[in-house]
N, CA and C atoms as an extended XYZ file, in Angstrom:
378
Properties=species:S:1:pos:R:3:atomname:S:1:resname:S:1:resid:I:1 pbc="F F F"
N        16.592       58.042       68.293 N   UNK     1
C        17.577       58.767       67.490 CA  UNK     1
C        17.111       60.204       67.304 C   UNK     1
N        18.159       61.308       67.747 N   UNK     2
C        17.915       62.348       67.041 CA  UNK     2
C        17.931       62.863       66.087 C   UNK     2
N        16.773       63.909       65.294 N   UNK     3
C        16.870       63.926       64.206 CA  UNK     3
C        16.305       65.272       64.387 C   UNK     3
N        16.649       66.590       63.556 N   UNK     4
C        16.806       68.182       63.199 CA  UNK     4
C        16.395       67.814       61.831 C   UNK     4
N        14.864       68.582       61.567 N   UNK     5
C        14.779       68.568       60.393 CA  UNK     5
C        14.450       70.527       59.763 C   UNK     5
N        15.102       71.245       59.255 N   UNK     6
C        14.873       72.301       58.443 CA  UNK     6
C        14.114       72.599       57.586 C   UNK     6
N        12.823       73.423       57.464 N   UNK     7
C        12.229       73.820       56.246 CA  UNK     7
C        12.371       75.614       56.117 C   UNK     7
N        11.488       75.563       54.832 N   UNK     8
C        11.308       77.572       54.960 CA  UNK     8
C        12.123       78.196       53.730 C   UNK     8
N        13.585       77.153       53.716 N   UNK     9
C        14.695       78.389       52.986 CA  UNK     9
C        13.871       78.777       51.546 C   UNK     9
N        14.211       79.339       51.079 N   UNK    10
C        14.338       79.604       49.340 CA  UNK    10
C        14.636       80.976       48.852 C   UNK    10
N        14.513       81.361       47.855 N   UNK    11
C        14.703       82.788       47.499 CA  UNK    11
C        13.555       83.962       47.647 C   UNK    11
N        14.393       84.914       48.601 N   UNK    12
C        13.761       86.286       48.596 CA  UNK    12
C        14.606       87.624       48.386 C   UNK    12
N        13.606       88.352       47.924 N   UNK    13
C        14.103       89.604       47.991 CA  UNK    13
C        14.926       90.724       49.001 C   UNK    13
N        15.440       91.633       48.694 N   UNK    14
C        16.336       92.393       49.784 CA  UNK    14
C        14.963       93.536       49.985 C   UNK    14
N        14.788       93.019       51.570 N   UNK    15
C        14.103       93.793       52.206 CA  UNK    15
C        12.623       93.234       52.291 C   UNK    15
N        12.306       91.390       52.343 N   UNK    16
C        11.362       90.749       52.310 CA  UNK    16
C        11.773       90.394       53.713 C   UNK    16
N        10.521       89.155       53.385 N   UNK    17
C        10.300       87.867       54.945 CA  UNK    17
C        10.535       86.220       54.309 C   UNK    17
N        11.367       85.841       54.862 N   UNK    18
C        11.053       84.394       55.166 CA  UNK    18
C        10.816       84.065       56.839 C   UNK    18
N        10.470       82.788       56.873 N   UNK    19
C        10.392       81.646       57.884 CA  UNK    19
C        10.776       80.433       57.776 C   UNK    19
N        11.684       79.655       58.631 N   UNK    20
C        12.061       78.970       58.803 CA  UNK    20
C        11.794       78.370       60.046 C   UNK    20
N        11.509       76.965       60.040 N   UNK    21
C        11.063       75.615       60.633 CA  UNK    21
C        11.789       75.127       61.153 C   UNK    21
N        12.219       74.103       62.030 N   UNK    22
C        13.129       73.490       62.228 CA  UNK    22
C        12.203       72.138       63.302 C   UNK    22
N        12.165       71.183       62.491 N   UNK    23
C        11.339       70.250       63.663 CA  UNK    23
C        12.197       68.819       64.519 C   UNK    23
N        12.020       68.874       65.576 N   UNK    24
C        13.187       68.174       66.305 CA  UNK    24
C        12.421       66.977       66.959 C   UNK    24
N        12.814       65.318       67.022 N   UNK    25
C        12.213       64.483       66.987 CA  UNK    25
C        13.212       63.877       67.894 C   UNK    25
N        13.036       62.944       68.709 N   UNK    26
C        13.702       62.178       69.249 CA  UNK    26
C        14.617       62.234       70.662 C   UNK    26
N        14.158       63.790       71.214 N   UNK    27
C        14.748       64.182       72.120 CA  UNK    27
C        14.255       65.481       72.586 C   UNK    27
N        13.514       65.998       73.717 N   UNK    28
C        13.093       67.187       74.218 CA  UNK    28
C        13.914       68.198       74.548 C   UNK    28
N        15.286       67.653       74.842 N   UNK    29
C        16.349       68.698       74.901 CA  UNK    29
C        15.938       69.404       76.639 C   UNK    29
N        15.684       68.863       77.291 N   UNK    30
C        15.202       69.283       78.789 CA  UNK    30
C        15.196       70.851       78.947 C   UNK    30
N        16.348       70.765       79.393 N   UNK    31
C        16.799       72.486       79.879 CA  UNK    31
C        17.937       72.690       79.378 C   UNK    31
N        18.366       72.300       78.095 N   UNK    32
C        19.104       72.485       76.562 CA  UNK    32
C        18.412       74.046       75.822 C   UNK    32
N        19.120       74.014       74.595 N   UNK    33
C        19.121       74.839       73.994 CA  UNK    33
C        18.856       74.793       72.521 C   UNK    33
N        17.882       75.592       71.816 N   UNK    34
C        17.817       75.254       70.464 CA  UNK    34
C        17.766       76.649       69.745 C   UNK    34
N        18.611       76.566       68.306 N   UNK    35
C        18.625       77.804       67.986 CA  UNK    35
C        19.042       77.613       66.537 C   UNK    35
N        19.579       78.552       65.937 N   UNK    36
C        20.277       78.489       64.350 CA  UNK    36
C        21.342       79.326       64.206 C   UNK    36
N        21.751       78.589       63.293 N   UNK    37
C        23.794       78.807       62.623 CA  UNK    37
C        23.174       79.445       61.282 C   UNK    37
N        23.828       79.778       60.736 N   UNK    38
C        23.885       79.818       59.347 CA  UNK    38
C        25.632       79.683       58.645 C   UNK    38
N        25.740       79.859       57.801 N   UNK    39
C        26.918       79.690       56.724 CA  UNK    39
C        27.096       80.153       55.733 C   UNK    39
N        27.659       80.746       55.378 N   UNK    40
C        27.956       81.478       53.575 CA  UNK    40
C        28.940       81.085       53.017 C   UNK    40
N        28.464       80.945       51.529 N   UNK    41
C        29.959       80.141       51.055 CA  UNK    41
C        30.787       80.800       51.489 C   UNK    41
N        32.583       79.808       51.471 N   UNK    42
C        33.405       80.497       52.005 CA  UNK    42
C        33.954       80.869       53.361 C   UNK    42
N        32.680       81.183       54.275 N   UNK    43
C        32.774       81.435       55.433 CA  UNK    43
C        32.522       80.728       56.680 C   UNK    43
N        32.918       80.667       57.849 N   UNK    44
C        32.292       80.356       58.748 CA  UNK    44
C        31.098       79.628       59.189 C   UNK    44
N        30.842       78.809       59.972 N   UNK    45
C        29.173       78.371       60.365 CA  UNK    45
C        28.962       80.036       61.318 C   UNK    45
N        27.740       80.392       61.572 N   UNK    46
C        28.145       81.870       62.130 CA  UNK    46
C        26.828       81.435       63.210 C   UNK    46
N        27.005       82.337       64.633 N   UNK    47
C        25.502       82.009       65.437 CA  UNK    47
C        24.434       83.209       64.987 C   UNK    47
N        23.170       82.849       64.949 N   UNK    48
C        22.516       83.781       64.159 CA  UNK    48
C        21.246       83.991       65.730 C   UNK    48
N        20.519       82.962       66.200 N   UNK    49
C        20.024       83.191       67.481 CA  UNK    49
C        19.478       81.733       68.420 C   UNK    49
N        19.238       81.664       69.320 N   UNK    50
C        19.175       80.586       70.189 CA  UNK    50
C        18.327       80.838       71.202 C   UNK    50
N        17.452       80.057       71.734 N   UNK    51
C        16.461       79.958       72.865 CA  UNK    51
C        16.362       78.719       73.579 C   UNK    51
N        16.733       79.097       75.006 N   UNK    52
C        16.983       77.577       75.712 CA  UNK    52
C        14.779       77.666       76.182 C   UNK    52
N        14.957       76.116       76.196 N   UNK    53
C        13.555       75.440       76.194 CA  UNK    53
C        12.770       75.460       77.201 C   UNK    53
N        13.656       75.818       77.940 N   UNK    54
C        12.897       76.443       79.711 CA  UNK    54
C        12.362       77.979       79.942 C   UNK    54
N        12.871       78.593       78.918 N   UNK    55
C        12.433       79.738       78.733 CA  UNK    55
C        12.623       80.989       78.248 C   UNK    55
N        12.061       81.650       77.502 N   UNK    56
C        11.407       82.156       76.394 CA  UNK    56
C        12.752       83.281       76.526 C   UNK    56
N        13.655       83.605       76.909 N   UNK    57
C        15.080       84.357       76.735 CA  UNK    57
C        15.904       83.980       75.256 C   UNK    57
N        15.279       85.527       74.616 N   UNK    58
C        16.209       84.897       73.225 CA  UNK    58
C        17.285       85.297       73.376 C   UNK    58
N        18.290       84.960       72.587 N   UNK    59
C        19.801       85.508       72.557 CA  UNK    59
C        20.168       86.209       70.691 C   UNK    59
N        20.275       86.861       70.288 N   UNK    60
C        20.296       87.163       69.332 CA  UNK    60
C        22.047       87.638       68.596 C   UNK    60
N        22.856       87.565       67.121 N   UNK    61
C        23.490       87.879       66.962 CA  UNK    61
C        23.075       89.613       66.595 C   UNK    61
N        24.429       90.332       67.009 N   UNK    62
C        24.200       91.666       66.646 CA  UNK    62
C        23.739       91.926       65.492 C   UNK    62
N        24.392       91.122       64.364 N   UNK    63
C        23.567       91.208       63.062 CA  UNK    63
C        22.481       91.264       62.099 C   UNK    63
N        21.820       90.471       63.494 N   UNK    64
C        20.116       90.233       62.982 CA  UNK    64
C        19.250       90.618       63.942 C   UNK    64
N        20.023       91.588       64.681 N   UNK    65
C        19.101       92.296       66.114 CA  UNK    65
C        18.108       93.156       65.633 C   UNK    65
N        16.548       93.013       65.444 N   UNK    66
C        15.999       93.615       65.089 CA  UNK    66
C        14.953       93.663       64.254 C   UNK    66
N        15.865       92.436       63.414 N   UNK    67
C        15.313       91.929       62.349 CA  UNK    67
C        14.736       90.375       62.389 C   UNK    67
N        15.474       89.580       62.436 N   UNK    68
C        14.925       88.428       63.172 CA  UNK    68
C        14.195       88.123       64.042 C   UNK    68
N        13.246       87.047       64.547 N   UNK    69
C        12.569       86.657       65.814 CA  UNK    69
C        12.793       84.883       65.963 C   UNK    69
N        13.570       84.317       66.568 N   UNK    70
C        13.594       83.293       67.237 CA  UNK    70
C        12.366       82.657       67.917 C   UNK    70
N        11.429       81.918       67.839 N   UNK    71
C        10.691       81.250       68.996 CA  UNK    71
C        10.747       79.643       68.705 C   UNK    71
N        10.028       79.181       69.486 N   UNK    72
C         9.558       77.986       69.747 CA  UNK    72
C         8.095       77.388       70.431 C   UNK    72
N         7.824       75.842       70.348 N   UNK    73
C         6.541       75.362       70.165 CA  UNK    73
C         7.201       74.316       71.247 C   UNK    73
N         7.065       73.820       72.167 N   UNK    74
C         7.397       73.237       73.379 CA  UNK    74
C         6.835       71.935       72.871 C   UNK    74
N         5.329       72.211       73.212 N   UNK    75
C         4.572       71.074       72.940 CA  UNK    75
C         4.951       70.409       71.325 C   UNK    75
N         4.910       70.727       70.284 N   UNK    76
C         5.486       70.131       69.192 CA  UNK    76
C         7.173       69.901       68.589 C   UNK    76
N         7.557       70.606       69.874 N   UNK    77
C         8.929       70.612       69.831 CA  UNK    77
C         9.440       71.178       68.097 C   UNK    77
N         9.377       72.220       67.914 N   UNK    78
C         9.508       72.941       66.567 CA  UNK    78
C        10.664       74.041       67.542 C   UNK    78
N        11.228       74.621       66.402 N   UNK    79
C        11.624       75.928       66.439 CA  UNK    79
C        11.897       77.019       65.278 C   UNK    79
N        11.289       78.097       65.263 N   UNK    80
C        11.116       79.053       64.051 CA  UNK    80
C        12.103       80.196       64.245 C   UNK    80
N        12.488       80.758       62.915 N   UNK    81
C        12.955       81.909       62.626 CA  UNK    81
C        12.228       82.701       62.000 C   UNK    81
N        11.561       83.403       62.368 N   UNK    82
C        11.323       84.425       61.699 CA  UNK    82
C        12.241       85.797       60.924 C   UNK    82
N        12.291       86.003       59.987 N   UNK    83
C        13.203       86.533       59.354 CA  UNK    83
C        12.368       87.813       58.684 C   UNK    83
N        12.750       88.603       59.215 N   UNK    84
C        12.493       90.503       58.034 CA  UNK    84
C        13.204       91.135       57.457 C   UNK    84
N        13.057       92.045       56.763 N   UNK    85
C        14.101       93.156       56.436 CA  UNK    85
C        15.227       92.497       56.101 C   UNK    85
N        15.012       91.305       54.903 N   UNK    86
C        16.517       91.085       54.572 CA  UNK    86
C        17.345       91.227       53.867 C   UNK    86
N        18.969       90.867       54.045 N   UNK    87
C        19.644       91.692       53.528 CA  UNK    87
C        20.684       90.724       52.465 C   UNK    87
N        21.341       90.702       51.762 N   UNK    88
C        21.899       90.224       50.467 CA  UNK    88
C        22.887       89.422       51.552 C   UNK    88
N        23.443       89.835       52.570 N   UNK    89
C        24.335       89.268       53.735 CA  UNK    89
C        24.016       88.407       54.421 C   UNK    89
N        22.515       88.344       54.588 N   UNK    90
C        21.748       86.948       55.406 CA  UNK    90
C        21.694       85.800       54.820 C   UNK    90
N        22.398       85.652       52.887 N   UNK    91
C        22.945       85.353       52.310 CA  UNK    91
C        23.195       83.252       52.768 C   UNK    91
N        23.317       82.168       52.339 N   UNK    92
C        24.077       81.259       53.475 CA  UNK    92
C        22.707       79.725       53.404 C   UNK    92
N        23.652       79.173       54.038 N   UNK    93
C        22.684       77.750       54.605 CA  UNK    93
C        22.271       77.763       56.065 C   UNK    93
N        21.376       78.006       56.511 N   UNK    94
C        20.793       78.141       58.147 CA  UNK    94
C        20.738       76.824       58.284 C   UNK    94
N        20.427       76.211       59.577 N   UNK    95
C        21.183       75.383       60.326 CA  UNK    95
C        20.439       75.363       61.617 C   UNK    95
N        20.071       74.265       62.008 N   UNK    96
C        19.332       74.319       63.163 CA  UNK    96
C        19.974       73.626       63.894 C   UNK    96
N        20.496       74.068       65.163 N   UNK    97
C        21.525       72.967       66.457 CA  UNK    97
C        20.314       73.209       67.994 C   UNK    97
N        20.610       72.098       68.481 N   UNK    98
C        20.390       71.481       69.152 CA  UNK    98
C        20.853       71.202       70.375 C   UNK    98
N        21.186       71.280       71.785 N   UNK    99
C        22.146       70.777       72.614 CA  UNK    99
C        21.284       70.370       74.091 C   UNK    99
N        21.122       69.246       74.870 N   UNK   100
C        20.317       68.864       76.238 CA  UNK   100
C        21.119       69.915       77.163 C   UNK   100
N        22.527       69.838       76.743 N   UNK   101
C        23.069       70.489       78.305 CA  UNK   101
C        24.007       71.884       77.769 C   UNK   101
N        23.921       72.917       76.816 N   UNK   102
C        25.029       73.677       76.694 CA  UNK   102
C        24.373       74.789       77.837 C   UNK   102
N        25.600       75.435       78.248 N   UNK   103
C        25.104       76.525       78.901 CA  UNK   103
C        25.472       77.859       78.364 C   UNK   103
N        24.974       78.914       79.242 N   UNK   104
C        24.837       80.237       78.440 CA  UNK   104
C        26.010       80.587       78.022 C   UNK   104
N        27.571       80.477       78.599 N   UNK   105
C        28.362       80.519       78.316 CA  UNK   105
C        29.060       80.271       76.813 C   UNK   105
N        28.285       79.185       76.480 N   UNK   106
C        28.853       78.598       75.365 CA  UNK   106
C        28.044       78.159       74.133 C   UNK   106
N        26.314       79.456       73.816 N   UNK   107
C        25.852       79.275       73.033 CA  UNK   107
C        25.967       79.906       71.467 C   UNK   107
N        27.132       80.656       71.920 N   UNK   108
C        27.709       81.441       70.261 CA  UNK   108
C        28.391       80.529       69.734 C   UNK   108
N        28.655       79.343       70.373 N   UNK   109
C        30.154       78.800       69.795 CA  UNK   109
C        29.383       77.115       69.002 C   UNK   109
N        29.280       77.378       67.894 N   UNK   110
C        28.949       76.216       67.275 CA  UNK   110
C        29.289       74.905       67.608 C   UNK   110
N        30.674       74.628       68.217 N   UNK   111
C        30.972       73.463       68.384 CA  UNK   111
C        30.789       73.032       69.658 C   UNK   111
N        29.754       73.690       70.487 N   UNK   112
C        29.177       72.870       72.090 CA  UNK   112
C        28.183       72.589       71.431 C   UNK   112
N        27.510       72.441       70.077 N   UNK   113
C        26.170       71.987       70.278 CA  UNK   113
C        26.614       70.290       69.311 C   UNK   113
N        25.811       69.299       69.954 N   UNK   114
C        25.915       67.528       69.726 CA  UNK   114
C        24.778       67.218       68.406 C   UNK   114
N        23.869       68.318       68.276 N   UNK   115
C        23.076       67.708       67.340 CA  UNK   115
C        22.662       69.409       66.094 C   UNK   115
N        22.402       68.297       64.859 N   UNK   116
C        22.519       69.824       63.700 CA  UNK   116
C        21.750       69.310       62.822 C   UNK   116
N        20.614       69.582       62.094 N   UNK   117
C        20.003       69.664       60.846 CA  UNK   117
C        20.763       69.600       59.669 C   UNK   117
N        19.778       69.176       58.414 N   UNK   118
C        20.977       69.321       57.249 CA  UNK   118
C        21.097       70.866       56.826 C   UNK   118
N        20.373       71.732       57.209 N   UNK   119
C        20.445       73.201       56.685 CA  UNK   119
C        19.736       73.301       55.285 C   UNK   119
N        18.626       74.906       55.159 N   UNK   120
C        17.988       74.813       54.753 CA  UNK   120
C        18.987       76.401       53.841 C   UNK   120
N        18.760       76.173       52.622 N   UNK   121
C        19.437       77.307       51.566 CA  UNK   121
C        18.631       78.424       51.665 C   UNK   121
N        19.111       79.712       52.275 N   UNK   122
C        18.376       80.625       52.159 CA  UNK   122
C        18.921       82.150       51.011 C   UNK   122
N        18.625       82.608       50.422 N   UNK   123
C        19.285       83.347       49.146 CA  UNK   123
C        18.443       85.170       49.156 C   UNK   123
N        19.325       85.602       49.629 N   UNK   124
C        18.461       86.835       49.313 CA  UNK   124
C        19.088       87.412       47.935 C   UNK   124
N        17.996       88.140       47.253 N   UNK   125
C        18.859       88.942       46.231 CA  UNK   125
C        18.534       90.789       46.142 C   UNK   125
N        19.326       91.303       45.571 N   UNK   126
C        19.219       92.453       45.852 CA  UNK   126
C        18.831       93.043       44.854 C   UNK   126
């Protein structure tokens, strides 16, 4: 069984760091894709960044270009966000998805990915 588990969220300041965890059990995801959503009340699940498992090509939303760092741990099958410089807008529940087969085509779009974490509350304040 697959299972997405999220750590990291909690409250920071505007213009701090968090990190976020995401540990994935039950499936290597071959030459899949793993990455994070987030959500704000109200709004959208939104794509925030993604890295397929074959190799180290991040994909980033314009929003967090810069500021964020995406990686991953192969061997422990983890995947991290690194998060800087944040902003009252990064705001939301992050979200870790999962997918064995999406392709590049279709990694902005939340609903090609089959597997999702419960999402970890992340709160900036200003």
């Amino acid at each position: 069984q697959v299972h997405l588990a999220e750590s990291g969220g909690g409250l920071v300041q505007t213009g701090g760091s968090l990190r976020l965890s995401c540990a994935v059990s039950g499936h290597t995801f071959g030459n899949g894709a793993m990455g994070w959503f987030r959500q704000a009340p109200g709004q959208e699940r939104e794509f925030v960044a993604v890295l397929f498992r074959r190799n180290s090509n991040p994909y980033y939303a314009d929003s967090v270009k810069g500021r964020f760092t995406i990686s991953k741990d192969n061997a422990k099958n983890m995947v991290y966000l690194q998060m800087n410089s944040v902003r009252p807008e990064d705001t939301g529940v992050y979200y870790c998805a999962a997918d064995p087969r999406i392709i590049l085509s279709s990694i902005f779009d939340a609903r090609r990915y089959n597997y999702w974490g419960q999402g970890t509350r992340v709160t900036v304040s200003s």
